[in-house]
C-alpha positions in Angstrom: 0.0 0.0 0.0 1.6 3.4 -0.9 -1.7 5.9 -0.3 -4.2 6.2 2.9 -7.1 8.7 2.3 -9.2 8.5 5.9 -10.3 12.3 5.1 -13.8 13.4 6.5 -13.8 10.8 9.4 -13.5 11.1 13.6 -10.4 9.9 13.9 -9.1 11.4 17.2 -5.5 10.9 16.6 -2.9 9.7 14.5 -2.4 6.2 14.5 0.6 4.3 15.3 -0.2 0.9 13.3 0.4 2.4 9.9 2.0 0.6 7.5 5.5 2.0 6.4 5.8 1.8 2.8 3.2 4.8 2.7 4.5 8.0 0.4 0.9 9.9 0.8 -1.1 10.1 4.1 -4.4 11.9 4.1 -6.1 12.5 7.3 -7.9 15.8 6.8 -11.0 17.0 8.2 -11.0 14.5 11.3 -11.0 15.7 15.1 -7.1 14.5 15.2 -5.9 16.5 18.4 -2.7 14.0 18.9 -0.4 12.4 17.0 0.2 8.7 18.5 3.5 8.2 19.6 6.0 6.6 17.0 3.0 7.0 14.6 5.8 7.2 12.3 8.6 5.9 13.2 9.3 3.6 10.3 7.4 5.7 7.5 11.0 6.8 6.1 8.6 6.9 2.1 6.1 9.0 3.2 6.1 12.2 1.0 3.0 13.7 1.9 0.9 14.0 5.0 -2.2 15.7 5.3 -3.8 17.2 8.5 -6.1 20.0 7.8 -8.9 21.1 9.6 -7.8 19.2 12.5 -7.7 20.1 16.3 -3.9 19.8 16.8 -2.9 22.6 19.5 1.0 21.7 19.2 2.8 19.5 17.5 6.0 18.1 19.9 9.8 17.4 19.1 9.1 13.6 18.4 5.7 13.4 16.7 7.0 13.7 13.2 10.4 11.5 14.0 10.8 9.1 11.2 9.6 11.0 8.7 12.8 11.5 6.5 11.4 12.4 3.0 8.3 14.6 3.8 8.2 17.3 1.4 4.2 18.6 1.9 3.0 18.9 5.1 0.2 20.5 5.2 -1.5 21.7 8.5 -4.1 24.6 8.1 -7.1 25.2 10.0 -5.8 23.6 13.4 -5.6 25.0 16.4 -1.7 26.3 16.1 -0.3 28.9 18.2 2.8 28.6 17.1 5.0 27.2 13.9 5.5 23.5 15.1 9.5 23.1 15.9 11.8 20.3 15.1 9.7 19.6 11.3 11.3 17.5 9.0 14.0 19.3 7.3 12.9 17.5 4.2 10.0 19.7 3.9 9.6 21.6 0.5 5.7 22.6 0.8 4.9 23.8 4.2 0.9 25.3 4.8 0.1 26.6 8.1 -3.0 28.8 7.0 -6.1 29.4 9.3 -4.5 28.9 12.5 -3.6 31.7 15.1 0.2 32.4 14.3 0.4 36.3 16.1 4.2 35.8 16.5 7.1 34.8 14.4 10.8 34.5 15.7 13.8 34.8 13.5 14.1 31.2 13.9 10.7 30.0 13.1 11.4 28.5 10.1 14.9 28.0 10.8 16.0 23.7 9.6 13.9 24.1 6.7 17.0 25.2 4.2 14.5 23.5 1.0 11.7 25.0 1.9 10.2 26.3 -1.2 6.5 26.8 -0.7 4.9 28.8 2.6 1.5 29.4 2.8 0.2 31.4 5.9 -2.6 33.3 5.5 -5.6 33.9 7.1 -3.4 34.1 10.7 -4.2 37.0 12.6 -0.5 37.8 11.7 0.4 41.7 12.8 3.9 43.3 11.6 4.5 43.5 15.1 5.0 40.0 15.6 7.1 39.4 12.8 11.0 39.4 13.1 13.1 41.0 10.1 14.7 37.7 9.5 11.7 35.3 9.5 12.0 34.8 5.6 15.7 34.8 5.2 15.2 31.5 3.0 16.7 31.6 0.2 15.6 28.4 -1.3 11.8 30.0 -0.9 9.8 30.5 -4.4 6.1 31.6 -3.1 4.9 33.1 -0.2 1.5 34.0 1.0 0.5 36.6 3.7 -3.1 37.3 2.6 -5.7 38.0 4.8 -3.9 38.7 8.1 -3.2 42.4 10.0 0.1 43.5 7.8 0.4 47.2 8.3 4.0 46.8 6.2 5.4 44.5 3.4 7.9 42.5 5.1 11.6 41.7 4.1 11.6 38.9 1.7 14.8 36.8 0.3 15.2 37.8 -3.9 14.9 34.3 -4.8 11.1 34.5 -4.3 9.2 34.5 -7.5 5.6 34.8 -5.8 4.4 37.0 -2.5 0.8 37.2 -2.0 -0.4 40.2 0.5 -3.7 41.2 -0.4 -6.6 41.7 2.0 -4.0 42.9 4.6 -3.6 46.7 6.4 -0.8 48.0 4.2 0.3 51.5 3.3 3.2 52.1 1.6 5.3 50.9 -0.5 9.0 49.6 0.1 11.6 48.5 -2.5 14.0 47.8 0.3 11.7 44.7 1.3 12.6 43.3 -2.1 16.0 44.5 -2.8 18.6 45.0 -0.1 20.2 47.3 -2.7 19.4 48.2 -6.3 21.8 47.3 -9.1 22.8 45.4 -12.1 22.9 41.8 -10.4 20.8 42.3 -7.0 17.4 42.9 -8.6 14.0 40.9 -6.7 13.1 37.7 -8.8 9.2 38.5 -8.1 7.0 37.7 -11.2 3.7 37.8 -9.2 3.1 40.8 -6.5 -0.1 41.1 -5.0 -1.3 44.3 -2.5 -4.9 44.6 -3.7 -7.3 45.0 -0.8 -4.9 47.2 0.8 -4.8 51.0 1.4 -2.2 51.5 -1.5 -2.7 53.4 -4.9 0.0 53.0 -8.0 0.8 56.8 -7.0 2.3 55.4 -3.8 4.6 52.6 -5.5 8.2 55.2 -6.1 9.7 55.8 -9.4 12.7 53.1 -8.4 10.4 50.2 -8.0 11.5 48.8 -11.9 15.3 49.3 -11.0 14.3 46.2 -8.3 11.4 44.4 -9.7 13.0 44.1 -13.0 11.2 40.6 -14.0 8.0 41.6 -12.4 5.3 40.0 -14.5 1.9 41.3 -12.8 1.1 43.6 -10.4 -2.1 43.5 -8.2 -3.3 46.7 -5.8 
């Protein structure tokens, strides 16, 4: 057996009697509030794991042990606090959206040097509670920030290619967020910005902005 879809059931927590050639796990839109322990201690296949619209509150150091080729995890609509620590540093496609994230550290995403894909909207996230650092990940390619409390666009790494911030609380416009500096070789890589929803006009957006967003593709505010 290499897939398990159990999604829509009441499954209270994750089992530990799995079988471990599995590469996908679905186990969304249960009432899973615990993972078992060594649920998956010999699932070293398993690729993807699903566990949206869940009850998890925390997820602890050794719950995901085992899992040493997980590239999706996906995890929205939970009960999160907090990003989950000690994740699988295989992860590629991390979602987190719908849960009540109000602080970020520098190191929240820290392990997670292929991380590609971060979706975290709909958070209650403030620009308070973010640190400058949070996104310093350079391996990350899309990014999504909509529907939380932004009052600024936050610094992002160049290599992203996709950064979605509508429906936020944002004002202005900052090319620094995109480029640490503007030149021939340190130009953004963002094809797809999106600020509509915001309190922004193309009047606010300054006269550098193509100097940095040189491959810019569409623009939404």
């Amino acid at each position: 057996m290499c897939y398990l879809f159990a999604n829509h059931n009441n499954l209270e927590s994750v089992p530990n009697t799995l079988p471990a050639g599995l590469q996908e796990l679905r186990l969304a839109h249960n009432r899973v509030s615990s993972i078992s322990p060594g649920a998956f201690r010999n699932m070293s296949k398993l690729r993807l794991l699903l566990l949206q619209g869940n009850r998890l509150q925390t997820i602890t150091g050794g719950d995901l042990k085992g899992l040493l080729s997980l590239t999706l995890l996906e995890l929205s609509g939970n009960l999160l606090s907090s990003v989950p620590t000690h994740l699988p540093p295989s992860i590629q496609q991390l979602y987190l959206s719908n849960n009540s994230l109000s602080q970020l550290s520098d190191d929240s995403f820290s392990g997670l040097s292929g991380l590609k894909y971060l979706r975290l909207s709909r958070c209650g996230l403030q620009s308070s509670g973010l640190r400058p650092q949070v996104f310093n990940l350079s391996s990350l390619v899309e990014l999504d920030l909509s529907y939380n409390k932004l009052a600024a666009i936050p610094t992002v790494p160049t290599s992203l290619q996709y950064l979605y911030l509508e429906a936020n609380e944002i004002k202005g416009f900052n090319t620094t967020s995109f480029c640490r500096e503007v030149g021939p070789l340190s130009y953004s890589r963002m094809k797809v910005l999106r600020l509509d929803g915001n309190n922004m006009s193309y009047q606010q957006i300054p006269p550098d902005w193509m100097l940095c967003l040189r491959v810019l593709q569409s623009i939404y505010l």
